[in-house]
C-alpha positions in Angstrom: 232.9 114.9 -27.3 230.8 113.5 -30.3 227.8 115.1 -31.6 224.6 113.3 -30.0 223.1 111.9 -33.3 219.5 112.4 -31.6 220.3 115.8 -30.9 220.0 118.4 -33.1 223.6 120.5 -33.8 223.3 124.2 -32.1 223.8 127.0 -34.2 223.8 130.9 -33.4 222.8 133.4 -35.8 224.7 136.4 -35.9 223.7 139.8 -37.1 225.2 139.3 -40.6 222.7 136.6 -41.5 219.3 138.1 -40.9 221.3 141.5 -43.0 222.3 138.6 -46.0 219.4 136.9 -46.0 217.0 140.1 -46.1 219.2 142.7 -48.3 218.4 143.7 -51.3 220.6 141.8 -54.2 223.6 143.5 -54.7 225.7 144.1 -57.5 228.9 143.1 -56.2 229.2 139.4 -57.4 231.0 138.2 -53.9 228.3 139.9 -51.9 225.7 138.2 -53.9 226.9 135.1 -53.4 227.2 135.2 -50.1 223.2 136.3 -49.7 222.5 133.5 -52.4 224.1 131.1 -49.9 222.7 132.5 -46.8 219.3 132.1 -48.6 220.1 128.6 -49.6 221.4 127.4 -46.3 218.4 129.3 -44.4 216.0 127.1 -46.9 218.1 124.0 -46.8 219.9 123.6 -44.0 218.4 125.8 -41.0 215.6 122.9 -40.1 219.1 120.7 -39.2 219.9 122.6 -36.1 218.4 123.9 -33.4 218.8 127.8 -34.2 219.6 130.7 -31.8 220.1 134.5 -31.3 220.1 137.0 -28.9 219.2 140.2 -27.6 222.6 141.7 -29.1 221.3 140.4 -32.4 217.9 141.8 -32.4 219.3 145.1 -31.0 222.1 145.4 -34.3 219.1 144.3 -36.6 217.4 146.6 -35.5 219.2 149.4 -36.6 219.2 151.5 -40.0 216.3 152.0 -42.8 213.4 150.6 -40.8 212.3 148.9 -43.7 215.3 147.0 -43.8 215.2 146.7 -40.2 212.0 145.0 -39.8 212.4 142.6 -42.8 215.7 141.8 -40.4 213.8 141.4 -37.2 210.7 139.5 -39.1 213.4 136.7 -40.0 214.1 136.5 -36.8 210.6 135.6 -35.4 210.3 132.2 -33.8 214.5 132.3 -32.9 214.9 131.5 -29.2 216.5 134.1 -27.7 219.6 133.2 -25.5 219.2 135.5 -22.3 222.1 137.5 -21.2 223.4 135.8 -18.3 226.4 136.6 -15.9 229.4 136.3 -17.0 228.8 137.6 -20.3 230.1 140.7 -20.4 233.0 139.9 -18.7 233.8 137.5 -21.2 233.4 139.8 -23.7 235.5 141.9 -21.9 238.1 139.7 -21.9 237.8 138.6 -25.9 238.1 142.2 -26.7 241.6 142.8 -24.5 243.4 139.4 -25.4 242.3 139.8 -29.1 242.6 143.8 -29.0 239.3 144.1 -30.6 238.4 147.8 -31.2 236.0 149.7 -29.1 233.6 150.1 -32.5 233.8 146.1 -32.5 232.6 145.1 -29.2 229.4 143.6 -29.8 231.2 141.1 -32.0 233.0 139.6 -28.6 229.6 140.0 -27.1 228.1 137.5 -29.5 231.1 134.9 -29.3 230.7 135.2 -25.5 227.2 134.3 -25.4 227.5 131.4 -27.5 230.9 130.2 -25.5 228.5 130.6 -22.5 226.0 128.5 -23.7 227.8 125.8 -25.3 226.3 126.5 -28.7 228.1 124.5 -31.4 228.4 126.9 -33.9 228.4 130.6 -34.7 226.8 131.5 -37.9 228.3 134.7 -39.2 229.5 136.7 -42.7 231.8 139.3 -40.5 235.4 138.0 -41.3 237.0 140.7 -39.8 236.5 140.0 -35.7 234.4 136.9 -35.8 235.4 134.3 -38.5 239.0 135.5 -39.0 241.7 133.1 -39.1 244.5 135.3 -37.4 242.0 136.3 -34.2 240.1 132.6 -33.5 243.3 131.3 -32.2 243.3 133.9 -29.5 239.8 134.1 -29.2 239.9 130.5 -28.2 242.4 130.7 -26.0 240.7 133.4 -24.1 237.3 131.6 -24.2 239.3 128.0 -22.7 241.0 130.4 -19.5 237.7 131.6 -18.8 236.6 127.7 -18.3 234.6 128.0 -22.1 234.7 126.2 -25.2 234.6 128.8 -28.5 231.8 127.0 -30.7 232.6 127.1 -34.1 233.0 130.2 -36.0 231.5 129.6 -39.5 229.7 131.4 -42.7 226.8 130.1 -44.0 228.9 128.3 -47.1 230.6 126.1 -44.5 227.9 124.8 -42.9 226.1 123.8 -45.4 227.2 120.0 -44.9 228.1 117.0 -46.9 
């Protein structure tokens, strides 16, 4: 179905973000671009969506150094939080056994089911290794579609920063 051009695009923000967009600059040159582009598309690009998170999000951020932790949760003021609804868990459930996601990964299925639940268009994420990984989406898909979802789209900040 084509994007409502009066309608803002959905996004969800995953925990990765708010930890880009808040760390301190590292040295490693890859993960310094990727915080230099979650910085640019939070500046540039966030205002074209309508932006969501979650519980599951403000649970992770909250986690570690508390300083780190509340410049986390402080970017995260003023993001609707999508409530956990039924059907959720199961979902995530099911993500996690058709994908064979590890027990240490759950909350990752936990965030794609949410956003499958509520029709968000994309999920906004730097973890490539059970959210935005090119082997898993296939069967993360497919599990979402059985379960009568659609997956939105799994992306990094660098690919949605448009055209």
């Amino acid at each position: 179905m084509p994007l409502d051009p009066d309608i803002l695009p959905s996004v969800y923000i995953e925990t990765t973000v708010p930890s880009y967009l808040t760390a301190w600059p590292s040295r490693d040159i890859i993960r310094a671009a990727h915080q230099r582009l979650t910085q640019d598309w939070w500046d540039a690009r966030r205002s074209s969506f309508r932006v969501y998170s979650s519980t599951f999000v403000h649970d992770e951020a909250s986690l570690g150094d508390p300083v780190a932790a509340k410049a986390r949760l402080q970017c995260l003021e003023g993001i609707e939080l999508l409530p956990l609804v039924e059907g959720v868990v199961p979902l995530a459930a099911r993500i996690c056994s058709e994908a064979k996601i590890p027990d240490h990964a759950k909350m990752d299925a936990a965030h794609l089911a949410i956003a499958s639940i509520y029709s968000i268009d994309f999920l906004l994420t730097w973890n490539c290794t059970h959210l935005n990984n090119a082997q898993l989406l296939p069967i993360v898909e497919k599990a979402i579609s059985a379960a009568g979802y659609t997956c939105p789209v799994v992306c990094t900040p660098e690919e949605l920063m448009g055209i």
